[in-house]
py3Dmol code that shows the C-alpha trace and the ligand (Angstrom):
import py3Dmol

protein = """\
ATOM      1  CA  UNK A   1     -18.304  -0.765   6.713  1.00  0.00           C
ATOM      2  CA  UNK A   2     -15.167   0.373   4.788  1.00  0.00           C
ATOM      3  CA  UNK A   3     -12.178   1.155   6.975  1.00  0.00           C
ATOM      4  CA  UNK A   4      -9.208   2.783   5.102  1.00  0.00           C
ATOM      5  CA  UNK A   5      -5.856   2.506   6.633  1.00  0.00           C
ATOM      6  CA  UNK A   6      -2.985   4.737   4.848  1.00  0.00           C
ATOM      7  CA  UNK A   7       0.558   5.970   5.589  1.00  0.00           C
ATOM      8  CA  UNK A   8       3.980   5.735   4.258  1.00  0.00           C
ATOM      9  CA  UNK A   9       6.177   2.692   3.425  1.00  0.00           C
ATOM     10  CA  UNK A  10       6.848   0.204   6.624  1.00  0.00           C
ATOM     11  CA  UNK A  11       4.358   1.804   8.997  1.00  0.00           C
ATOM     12  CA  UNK A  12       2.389  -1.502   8.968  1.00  0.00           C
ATOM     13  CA  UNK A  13      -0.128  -0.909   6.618  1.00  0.00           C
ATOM     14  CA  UNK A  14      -0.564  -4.395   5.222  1.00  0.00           C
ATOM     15  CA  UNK A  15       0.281  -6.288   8.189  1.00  0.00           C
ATOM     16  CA  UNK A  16      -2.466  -4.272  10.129  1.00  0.00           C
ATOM     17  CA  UNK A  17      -4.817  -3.909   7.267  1.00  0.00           C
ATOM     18  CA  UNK A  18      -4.357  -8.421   6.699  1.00  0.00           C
ATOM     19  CA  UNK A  19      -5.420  -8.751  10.802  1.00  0.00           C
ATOM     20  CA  UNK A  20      -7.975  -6.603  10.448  1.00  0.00           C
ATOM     21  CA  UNK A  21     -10.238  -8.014   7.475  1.00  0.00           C
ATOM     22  CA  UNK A  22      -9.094 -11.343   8.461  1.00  0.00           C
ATOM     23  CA  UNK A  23     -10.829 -10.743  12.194  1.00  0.00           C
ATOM     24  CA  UNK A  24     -13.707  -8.852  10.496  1.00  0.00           C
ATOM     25  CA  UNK A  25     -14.156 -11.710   7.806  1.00  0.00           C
ATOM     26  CA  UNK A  26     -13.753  -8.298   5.414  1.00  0.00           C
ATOM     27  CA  UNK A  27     -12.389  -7.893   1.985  1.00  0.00           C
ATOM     28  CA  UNK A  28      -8.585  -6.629   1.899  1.00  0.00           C
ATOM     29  CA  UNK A  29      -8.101  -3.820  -0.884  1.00  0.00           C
ATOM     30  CA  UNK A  30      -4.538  -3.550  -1.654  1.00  0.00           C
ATOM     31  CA  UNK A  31      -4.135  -0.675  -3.995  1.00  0.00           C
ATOM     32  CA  UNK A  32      -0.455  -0.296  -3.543  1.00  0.00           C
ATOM     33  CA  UNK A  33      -0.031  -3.805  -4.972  1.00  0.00           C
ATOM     34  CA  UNK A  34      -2.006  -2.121  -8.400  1.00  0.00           C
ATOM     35  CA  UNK A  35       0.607   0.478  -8.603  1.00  0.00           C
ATOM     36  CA  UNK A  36       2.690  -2.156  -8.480  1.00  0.00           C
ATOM     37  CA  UNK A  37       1.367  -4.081 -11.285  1.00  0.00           C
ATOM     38  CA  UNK A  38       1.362  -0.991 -13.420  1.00  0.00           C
ATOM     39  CA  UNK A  39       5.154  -0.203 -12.743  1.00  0.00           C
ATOM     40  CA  UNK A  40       6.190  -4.187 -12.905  1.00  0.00           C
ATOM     41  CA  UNK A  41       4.322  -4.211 -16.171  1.00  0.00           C
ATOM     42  CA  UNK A  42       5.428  -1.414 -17.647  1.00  0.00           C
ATOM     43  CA  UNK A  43       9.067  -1.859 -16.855  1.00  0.00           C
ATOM     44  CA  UNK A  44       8.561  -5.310 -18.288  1.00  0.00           C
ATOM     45  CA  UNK A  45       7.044  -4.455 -21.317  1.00  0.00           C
ATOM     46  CA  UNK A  46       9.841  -2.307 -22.216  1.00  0.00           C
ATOM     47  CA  UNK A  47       7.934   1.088 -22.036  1.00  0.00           C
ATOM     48  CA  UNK A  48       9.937   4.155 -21.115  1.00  0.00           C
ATOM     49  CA  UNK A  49       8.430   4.786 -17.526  1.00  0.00           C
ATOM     50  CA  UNK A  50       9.049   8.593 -18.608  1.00  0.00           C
ATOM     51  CA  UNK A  51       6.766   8.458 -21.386  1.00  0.00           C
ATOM     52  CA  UNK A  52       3.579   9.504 -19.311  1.00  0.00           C
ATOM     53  CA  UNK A  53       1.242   8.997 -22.285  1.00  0.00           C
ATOM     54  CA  UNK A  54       2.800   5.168 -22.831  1.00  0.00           C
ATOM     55  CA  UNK A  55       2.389   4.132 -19.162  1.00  0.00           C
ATOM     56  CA  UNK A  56      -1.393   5.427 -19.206  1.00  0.00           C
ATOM     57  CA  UNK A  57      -2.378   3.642 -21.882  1.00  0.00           C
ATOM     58  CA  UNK A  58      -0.925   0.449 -20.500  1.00  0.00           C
ATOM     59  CA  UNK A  59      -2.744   1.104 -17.331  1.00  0.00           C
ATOM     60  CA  UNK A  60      -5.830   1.602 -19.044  1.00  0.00           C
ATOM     61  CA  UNK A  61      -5.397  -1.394 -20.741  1.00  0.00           C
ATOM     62  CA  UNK A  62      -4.545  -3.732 -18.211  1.00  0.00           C
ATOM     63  CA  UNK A  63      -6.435  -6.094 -16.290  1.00  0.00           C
ATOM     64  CA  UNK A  64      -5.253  -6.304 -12.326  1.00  0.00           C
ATOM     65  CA  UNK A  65      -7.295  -9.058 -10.328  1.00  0.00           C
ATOM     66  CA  UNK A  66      -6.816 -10.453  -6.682  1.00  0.00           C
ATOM     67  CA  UNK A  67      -6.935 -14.426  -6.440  1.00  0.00           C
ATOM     68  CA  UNK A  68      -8.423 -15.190  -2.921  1.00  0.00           C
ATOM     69  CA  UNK A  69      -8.681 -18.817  -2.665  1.00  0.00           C
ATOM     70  CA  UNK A  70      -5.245 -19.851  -1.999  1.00  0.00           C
ATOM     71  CA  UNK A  71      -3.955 -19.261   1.413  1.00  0.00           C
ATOM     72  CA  UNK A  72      -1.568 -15.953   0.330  1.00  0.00           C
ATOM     73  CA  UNK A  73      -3.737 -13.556  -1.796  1.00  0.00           C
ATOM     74  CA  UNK A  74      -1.937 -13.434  -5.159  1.00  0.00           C
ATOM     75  CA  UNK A  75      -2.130 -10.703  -7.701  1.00  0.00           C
ATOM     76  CA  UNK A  76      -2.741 -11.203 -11.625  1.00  0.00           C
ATOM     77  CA  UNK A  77      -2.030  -8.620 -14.358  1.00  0.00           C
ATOM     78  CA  UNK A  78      -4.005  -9.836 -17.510  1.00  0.00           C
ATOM     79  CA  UNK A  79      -4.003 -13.261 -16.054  1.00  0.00           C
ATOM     80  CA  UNK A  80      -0.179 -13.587 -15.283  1.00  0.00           C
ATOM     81  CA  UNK A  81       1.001 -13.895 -11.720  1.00  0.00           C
ATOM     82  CA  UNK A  82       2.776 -11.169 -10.392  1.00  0.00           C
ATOM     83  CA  UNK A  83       2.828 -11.244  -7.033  1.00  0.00           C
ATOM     84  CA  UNK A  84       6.506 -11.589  -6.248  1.00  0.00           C
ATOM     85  CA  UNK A  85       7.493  -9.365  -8.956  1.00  0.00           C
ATOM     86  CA  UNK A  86       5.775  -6.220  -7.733  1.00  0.00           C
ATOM     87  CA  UNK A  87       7.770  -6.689  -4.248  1.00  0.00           C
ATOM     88  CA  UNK A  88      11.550  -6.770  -5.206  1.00  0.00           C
ATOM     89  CA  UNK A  89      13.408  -3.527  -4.742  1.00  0.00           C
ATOM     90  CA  UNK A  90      13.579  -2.975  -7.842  1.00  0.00           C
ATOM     91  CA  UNK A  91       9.625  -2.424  -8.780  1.00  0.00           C
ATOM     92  CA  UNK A  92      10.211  -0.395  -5.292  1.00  0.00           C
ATOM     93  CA  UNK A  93      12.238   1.933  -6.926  1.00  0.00           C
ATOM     94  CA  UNK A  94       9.726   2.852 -10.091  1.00  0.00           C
ATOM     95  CA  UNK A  95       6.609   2.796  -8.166  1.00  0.00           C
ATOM     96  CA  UNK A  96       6.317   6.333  -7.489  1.00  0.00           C
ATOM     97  CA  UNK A  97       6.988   7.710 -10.431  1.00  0.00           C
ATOM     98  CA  UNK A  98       4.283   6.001 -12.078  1.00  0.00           C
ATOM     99  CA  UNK A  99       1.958   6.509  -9.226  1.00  0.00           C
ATOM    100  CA  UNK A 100       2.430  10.188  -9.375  1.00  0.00           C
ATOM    101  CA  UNK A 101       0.975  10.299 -12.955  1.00  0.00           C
ATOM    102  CA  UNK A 102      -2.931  11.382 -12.834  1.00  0.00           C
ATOM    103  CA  UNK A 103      -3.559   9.246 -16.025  1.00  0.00           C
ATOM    104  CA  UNK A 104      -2.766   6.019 -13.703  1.00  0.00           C
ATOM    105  CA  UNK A 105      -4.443   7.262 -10.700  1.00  0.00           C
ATOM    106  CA  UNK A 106      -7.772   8.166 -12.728  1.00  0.00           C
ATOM    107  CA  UNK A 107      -6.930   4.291 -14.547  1.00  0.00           C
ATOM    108  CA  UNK A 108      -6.972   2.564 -11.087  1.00  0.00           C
ATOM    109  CA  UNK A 109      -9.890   4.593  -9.108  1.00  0.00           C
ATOM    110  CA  UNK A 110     -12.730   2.559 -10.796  1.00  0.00           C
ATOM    111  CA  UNK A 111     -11.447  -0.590 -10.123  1.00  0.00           C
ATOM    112  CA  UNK A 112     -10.676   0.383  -6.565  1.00  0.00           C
ATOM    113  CA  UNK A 113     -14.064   1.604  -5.840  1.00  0.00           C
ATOM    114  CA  UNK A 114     -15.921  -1.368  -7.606  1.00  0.00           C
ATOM    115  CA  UNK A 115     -14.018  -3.325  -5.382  1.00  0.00           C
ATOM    116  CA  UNK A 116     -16.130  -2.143  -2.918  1.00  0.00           C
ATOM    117  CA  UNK A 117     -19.663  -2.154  -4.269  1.00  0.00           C
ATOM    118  CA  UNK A 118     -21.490  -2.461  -1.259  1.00  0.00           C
ATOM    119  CA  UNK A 119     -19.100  -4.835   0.946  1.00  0.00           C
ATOM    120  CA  UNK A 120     -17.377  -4.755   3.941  1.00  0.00           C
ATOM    121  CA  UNK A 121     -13.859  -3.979   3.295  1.00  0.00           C
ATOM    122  CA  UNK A 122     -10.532  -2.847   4.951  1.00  0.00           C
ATOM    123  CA  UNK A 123      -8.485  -1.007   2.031  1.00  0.00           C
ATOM    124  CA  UNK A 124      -5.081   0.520   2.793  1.00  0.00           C
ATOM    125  CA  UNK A 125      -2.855   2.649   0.535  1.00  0.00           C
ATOM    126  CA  UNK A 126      -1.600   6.657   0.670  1.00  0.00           C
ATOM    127  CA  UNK A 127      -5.249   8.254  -0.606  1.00  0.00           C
ATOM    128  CA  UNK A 128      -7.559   5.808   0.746  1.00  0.00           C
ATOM    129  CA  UNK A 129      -9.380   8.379   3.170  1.00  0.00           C
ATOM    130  CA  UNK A 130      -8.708  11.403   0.960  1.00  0.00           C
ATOM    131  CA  UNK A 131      -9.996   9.667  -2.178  1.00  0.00           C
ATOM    132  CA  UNK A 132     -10.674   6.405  -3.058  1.00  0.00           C
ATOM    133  CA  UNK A 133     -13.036   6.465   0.263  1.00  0.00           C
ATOM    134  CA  UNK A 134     -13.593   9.961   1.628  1.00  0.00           C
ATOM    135  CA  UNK A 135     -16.882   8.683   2.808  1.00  0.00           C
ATOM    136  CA  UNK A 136     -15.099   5.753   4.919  1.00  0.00           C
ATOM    137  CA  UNK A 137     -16.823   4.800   8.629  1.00  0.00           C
ATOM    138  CA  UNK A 138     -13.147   4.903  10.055  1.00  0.00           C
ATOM    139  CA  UNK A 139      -9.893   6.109   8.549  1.00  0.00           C
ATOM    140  CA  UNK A 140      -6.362   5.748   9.901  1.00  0.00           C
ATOM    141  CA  UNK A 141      -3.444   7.307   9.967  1.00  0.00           C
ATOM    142  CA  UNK A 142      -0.464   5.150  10.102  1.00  0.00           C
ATOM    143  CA  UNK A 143       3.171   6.292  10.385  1.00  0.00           C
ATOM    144  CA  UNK A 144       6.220   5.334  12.383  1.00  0.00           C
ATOM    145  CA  UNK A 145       9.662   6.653  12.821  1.00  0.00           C
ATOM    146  CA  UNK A 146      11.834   6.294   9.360  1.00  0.00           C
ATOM    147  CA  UNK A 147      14.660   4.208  10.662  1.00  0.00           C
ATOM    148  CA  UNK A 148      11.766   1.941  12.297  1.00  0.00           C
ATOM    149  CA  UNK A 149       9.920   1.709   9.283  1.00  0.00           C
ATOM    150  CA  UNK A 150      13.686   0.857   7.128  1.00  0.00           C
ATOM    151  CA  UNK A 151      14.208  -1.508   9.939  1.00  0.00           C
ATOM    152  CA  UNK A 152      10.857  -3.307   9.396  1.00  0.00           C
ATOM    153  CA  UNK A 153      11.082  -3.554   5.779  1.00  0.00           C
ATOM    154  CA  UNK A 154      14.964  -4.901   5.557  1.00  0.00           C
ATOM    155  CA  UNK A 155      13.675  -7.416   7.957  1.00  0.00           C
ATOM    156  CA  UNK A 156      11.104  -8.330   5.679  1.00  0.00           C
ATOM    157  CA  UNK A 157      12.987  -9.630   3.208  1.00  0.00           C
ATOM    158  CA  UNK A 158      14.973 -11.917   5.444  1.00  0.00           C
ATOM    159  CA  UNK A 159      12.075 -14.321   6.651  1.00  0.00           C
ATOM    160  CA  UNK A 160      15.239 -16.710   7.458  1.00  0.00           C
ATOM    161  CA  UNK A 161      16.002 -14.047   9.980  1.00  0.00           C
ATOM    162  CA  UNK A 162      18.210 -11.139  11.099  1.00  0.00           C
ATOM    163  CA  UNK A 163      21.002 -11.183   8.784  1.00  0.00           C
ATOM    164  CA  UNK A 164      24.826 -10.265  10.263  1.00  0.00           C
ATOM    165  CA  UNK A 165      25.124  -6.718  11.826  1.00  0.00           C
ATOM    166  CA  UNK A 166      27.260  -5.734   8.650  1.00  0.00           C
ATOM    167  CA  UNK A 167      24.696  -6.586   5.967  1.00  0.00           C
ATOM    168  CA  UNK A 168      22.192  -5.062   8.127  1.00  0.00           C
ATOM    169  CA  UNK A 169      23.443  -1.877   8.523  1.00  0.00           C
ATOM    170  CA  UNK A 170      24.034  -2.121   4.852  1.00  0.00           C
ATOM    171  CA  UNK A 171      20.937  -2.757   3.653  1.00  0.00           C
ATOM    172  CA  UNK A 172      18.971  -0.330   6.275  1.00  0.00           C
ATOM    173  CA  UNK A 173      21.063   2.842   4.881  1.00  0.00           C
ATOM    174  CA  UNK A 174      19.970   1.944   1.123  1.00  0.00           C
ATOM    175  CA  UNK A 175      16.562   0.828   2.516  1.00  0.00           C
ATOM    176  CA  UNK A 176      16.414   4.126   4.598  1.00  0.00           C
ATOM    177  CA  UNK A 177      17.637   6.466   1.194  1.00  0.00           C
ATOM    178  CA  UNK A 178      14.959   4.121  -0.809  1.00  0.00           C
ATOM    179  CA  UNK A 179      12.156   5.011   1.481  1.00  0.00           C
ATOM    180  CA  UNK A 180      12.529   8.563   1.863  1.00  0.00           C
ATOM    181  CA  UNK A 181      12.780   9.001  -1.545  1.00  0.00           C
ATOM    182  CA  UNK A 182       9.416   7.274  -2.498  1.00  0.00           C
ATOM    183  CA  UNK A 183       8.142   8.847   0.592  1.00  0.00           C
ATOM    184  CA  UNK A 184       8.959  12.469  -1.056  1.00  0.00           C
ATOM    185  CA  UNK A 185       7.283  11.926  -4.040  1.00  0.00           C
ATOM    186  CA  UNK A 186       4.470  10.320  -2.650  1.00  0.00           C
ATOM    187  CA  UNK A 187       3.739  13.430  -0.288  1.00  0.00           C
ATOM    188  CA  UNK A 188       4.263  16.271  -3.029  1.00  0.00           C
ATOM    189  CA  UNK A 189       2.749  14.847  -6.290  1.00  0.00           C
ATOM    190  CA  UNK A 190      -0.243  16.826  -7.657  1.00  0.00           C
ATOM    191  CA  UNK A 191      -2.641  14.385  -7.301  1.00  0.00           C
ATOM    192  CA  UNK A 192      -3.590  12.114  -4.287  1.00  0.00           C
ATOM    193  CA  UNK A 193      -0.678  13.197  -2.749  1.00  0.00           C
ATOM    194  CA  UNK A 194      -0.080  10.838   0.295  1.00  0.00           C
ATOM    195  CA  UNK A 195      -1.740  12.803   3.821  1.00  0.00           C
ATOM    196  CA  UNK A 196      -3.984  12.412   6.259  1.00  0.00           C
ATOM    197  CA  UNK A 197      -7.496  12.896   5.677  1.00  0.00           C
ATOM    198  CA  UNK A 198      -8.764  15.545   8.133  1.00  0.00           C
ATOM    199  CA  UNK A 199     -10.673  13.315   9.401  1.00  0.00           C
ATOM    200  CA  UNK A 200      -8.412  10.465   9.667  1.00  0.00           C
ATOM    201  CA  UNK A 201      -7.380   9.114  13.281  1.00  0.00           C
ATOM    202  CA  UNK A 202      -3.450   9.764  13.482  1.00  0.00           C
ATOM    203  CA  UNK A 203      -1.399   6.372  15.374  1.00  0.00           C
ATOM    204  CA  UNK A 204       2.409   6.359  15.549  1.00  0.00           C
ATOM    205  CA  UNK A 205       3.304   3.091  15.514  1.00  0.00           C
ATOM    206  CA  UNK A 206       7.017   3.540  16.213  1.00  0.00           C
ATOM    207  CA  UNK A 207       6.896   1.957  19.810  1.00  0.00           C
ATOM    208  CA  UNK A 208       3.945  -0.156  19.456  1.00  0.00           C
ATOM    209  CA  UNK A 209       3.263  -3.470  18.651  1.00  0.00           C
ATOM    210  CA  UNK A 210       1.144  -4.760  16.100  1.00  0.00           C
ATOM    211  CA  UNK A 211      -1.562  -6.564  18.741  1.00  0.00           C
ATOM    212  CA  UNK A 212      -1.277  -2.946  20.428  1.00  0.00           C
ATOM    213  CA  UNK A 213      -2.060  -0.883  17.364  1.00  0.00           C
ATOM    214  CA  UNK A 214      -4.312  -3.358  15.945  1.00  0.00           C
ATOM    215  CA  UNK A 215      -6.522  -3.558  19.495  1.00  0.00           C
ATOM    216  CA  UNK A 216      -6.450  -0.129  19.163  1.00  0.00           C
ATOM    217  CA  UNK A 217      -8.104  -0.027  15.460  1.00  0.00           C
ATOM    218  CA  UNK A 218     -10.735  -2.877  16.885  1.00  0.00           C
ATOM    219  CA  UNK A 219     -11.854  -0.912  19.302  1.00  0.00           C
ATOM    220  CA  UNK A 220     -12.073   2.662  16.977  1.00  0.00           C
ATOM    221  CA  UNK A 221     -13.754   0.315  14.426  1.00  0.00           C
ATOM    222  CA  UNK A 222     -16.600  -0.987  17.394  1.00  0.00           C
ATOM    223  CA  UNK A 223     -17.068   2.622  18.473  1.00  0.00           C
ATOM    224  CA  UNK A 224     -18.047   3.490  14.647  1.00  0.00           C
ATOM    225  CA  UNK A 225     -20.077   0.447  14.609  1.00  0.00           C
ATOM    226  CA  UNK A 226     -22.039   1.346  17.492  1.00  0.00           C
ATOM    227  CA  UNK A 227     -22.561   4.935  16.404  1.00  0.00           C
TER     228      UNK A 227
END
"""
ligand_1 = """\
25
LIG
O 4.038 -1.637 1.040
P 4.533 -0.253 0.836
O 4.005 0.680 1.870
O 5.993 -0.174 0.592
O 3.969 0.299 -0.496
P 2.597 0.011 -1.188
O 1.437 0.274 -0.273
O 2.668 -1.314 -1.851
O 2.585 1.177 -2.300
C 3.613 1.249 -3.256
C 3.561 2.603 -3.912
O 2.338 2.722 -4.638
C 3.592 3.814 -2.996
O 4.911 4.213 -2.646
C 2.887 4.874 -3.836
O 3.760 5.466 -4.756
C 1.873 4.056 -4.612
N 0.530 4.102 -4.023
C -0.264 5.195 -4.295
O 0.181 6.120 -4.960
N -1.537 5.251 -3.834
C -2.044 4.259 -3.089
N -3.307 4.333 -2.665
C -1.244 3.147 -2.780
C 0.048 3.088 -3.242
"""
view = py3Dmol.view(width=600, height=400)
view.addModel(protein, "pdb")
view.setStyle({"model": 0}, {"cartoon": {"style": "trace"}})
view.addModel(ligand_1, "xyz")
view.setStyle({"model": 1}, {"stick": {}})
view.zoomTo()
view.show()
């Protein structure tokens, strides 16, 4: 069974998407975390991120693999770790201009389906159900309320906890402006643009919690199943 979960930044995607294949005993498909590789990389390598041609052949060339066996999945680009570096605000600030290019989409769809090949798997990301998947048993649509989805992310990156109203208000304003802006280009590129598929099931999880929304995924998955 393949069950694709995408929506926009903070909705709960990953969260969600981690419960899920972890209940299941399914494989997790990340493909945001690829387009994060490919923009860390880039950047890192020194390549102009506005020389399309550059940035596709570095996709093309790279290696991205998923390292299960520890207890937090980590991601390798030709064998080096990334996995913190394709989760600071600044890699959050490229990603979507190197996701829009169709050269790194059409670099990245092979290795997404293969991932696949005949497993179980939950996979989450902004085309899952449109493209990567279209033929998926269950597809969701996940979004929440902006703010919400700022709030959720700030919070994120203060495991420690809630940092002082200041700095919080702060950091939600720049997280908010962020957001939106990789939420624009995400929705209008040419390619894969970041929708529903028609036949995706729409949750707003603005007011939920995350046992509510994933209970409610459980028991859209079962109904598939039993179909
Ligand atoms: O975790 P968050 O929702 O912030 O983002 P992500 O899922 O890690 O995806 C990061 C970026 O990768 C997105 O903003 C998109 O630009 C791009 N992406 C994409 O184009 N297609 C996907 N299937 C997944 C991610």
């Amino acid at each position: 069974m393949i069950i694709a979960i995408d929506g926009p930044a903070g909705s709960g995607k990953s969260t969600i998407a981690n419960i899920l294949a972890s209940r299941f005993g399914y494989n997790k498909l990340d493909s945001g975390a690829m387009y994060r590789t490919v923009a860390f990389i880039c950047a890192d390598d020194g390549i102009d991120l506005n020389d399309e041609d550059a940035v596709v052949r570095r996709a093309d060339a790279l290696d991205i693999a998923f390292d299960t066996t520890g207890p937090r999945a980590r991601v390798l680009a030709d064998g080096r770790d990334v996995t913190d570096d394709i989760r600071t605000p600044a890699t959050d600030r490229i990603v979507s201009a190197v996701s829009a290019y169709p050269g790194v989409r059409s670099a990245l769809l092979p290795c997404q389906r293969a991932f696949a090949n005949g497993r179980d798997v939950v996979a989450e990301g902004r085309d899952i159900g449109t493209v990567v998947f279209p033929d998926a048993d269950l597809k969701v649509f996940l979004t929440a309320d902006p703010r919400e989805r700022a709030r959720r992310r700030v919070l994120q990156r203060h495991p420690e906890g809630a940092p002082d109203a200041t700095t919080m208000e702060r950091e939600l304003t720049q997280t908010l402006a962020d957001l939106e802006r990789r939420d624009e280009i995400d929705a209008h590129r040419a390619v894969a643009p970041l929708r529903a598929a028609d036949d995706a099931v729409s949750i707003d999880s603005t007011a939920h919690t995350i046992d509510e929304i994933v209970d409610r995924i459980v028991e859209l998955a079962n109904e598939r199943r039993a179909q």
